[in-house]
C-alpha positions in Angstrom: 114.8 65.4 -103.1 116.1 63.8 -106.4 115.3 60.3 -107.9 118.6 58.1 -107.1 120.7 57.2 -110.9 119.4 54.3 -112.2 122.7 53.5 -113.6 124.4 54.1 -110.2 122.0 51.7 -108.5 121.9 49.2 -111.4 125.5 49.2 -110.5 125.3 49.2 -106.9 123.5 45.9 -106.9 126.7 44.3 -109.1 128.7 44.9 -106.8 126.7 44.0 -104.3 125.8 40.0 -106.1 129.7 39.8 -106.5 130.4 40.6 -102.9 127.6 37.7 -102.0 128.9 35.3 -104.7 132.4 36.0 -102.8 131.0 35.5 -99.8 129.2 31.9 -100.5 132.1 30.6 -102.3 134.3 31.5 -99.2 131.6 29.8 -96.7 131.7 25.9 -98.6 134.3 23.7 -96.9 135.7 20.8 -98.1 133.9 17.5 -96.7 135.8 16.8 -93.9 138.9 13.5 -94.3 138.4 10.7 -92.7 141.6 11.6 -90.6 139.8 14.9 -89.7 136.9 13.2 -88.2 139.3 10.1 -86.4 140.9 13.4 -84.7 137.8 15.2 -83.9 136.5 12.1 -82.4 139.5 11.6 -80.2 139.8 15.1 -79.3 136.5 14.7 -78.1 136.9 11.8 -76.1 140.0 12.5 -74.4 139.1 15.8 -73.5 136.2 14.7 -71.4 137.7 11.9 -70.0 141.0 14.3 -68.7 137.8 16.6 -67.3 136.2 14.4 -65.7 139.3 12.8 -64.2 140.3 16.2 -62.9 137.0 17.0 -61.7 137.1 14.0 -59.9 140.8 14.0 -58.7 140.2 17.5 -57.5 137.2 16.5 -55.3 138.7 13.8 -53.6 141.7 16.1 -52.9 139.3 18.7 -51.6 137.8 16.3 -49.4 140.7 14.9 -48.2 141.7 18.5 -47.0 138.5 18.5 -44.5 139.1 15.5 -43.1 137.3 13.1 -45.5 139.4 10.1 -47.4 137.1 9.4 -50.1 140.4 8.8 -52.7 139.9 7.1 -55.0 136.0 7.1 -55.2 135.1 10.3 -56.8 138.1 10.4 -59.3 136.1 6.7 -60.1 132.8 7.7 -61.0 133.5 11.1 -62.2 136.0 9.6 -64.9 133.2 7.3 -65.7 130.9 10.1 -66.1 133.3 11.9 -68.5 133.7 8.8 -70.4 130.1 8.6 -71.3 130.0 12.4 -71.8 132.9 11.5 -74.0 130.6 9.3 -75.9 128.1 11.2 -76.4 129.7 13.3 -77.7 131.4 11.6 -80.4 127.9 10.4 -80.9 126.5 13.9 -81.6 129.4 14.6 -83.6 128.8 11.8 -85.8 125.1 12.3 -86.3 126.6 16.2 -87.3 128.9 15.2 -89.6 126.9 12.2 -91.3 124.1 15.4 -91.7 126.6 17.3 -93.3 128.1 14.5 -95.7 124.3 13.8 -96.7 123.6 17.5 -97.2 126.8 18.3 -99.6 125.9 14.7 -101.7 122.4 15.3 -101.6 123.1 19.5 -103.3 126.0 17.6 -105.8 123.7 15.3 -106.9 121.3 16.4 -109.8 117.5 15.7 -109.3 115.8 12.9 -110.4 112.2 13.0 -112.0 
């Protein structure tokens, strides 16, 4: 068995910093707009409030097929449920985002001794 080329290896790992420079410049985002956020927030909101809406609308209509007239009660408290699911979420998203916001200002700005 022979020793690998130094020269082949020295260039190997070039190529291989370059490809992981390429790489972590392709990984940053931009900090997200404020109109990015407003949409993510509503996205959020109005997604679990159409779920739990459904959700409910579909088990009243279910029960309603056995014999039970529980409309409107579950569509009631399961949109209720979805729109504190719906708040929570924006919630976590917020806490997520003001994490990320911190991070990026916190790596821009140069240390202080």
């Amino acid at each position: 068995m022979t020793a690998p080329d130094p020269d082949r290896l020295n260039d190997l790992g070039k190529r291989v910093d370059e490809a992981q420079a390429r790489q972590a410049a392709r990984a940053k985002r931009p900090p997200p707009s404020q109109a990015g956020i407003a949409g993510r927030f509503a996205t959020e909101l109005v997604a679990s409030l159409v779920v739990g809406g459904g959700l409910g609308w579909g088990v009243d209509w279910l029960l309603a097929q056995f014999g039970y007239q529980t409309k409107p009660v579950f569509l009631i408290v399961f949109f209720v449920l979805g729109a504190a699911a719906g708040i929570r979420n924006v919630m976590r998203a917020a806490t997520e985002i003001n994490a990320e916001i911190a991070a990026k200002n916190a790596a821009s700005k140069p240390e202080e001794k």
